[in-house]
C-alpha positions in Angstrom: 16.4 6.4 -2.0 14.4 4.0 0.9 11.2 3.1 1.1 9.7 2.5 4.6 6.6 0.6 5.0 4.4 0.5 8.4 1.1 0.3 9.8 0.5 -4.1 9.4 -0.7 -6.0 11.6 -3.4 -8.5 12.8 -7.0 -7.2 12.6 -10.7 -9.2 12.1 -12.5 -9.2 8.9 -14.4 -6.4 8.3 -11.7 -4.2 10.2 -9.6 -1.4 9.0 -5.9 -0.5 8.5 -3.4 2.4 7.4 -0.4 1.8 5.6 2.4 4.3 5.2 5.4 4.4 3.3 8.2 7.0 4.0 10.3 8.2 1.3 14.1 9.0 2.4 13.6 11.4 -0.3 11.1 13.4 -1.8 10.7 11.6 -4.7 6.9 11.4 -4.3 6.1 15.2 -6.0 6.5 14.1 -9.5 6.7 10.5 -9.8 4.1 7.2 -9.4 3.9 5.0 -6.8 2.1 1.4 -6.4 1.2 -0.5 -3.3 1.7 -4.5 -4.1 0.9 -7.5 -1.9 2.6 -10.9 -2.0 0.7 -13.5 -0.1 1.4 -17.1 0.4 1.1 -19.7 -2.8 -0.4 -16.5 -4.5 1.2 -14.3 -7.1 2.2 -10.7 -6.7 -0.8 -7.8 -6.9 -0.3 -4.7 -7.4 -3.2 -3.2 -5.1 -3.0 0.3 -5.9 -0.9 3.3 -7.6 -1.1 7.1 -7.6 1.0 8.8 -10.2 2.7 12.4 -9.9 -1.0 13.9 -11.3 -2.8 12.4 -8.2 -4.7 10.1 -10.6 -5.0 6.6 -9.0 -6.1 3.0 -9.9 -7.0 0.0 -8.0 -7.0 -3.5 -8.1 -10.5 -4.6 -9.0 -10.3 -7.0 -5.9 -10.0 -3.8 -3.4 -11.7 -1.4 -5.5 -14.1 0.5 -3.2 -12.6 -0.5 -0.2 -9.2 0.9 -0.2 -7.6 4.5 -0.6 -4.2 5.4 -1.5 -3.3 8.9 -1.3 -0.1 11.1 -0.6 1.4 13.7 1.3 4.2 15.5 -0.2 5.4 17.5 3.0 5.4 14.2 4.3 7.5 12.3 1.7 4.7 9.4 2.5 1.8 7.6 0.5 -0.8 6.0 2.5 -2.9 3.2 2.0 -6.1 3.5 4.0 -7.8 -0.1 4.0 -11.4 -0.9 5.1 -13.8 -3.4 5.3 -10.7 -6.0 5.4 -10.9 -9.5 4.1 -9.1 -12.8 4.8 -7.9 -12.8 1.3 -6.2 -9.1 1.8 -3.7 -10.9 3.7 -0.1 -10.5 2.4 3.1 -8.8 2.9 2.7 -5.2 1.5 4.9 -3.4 0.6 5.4 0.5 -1.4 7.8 1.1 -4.9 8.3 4.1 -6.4 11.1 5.0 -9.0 12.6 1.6 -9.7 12.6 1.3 -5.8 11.4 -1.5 -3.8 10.5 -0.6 0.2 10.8 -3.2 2.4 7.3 -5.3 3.5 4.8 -4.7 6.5 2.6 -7.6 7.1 -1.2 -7.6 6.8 -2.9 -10.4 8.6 -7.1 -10.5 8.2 -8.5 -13.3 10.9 -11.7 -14.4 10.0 
């Protein structure tokens, strides 16, 4: 299985992004996934997870603000982000099943 991230990039505070990450695989029907961040000097964060039940949780530092959600047809889980912060920058990237997709960089000017 891969794990595909897209949808970074350079946007002002208080601006929006989507993230997706493709599945090679669908692997998404039954199983959890998390969205993580990495920035510089800063230890990991998970950001966000939806398990196989739809349930999802957030970081308290996004909660509100960001959306993750899934289509299955799709093998994809989103990650809709609003209302962007300099601190939200970070490489994000998807995992799912023990499976680590590679980054897409988030950068929030101020």
């Amino acid at each position: 299985v891969q794990l595909q991230a897209s949808g970074g990039g350079l946007v002002q505070a208080g601006g929006s992004l989507r993230l997706s990450c493709v599945s090679s695989k669908n692997i998404f029907t039954f199983n959890a996934a998390a969205w993580y961040r990495q920035a510089p000097g800063k230890q990991r964060e998970m950001v966000a997870n939806i398990t196989g039940s739809s349930s999802t949780n957030y970081a308290e530092s996004v909660s509100g603000r960001f959306t993750v959600s899934r289509d299955i047809a799709k093998n994809t889980v989103s990650l809709q982000m609003n209302h962007l912060k300099p601190e939200d920058t970070g490489l994000y990237y998807c995992t799912s099943i023990g499976v680590r997709g590679q980054g897409t960089l988030v950068t929030v000017s101020s």
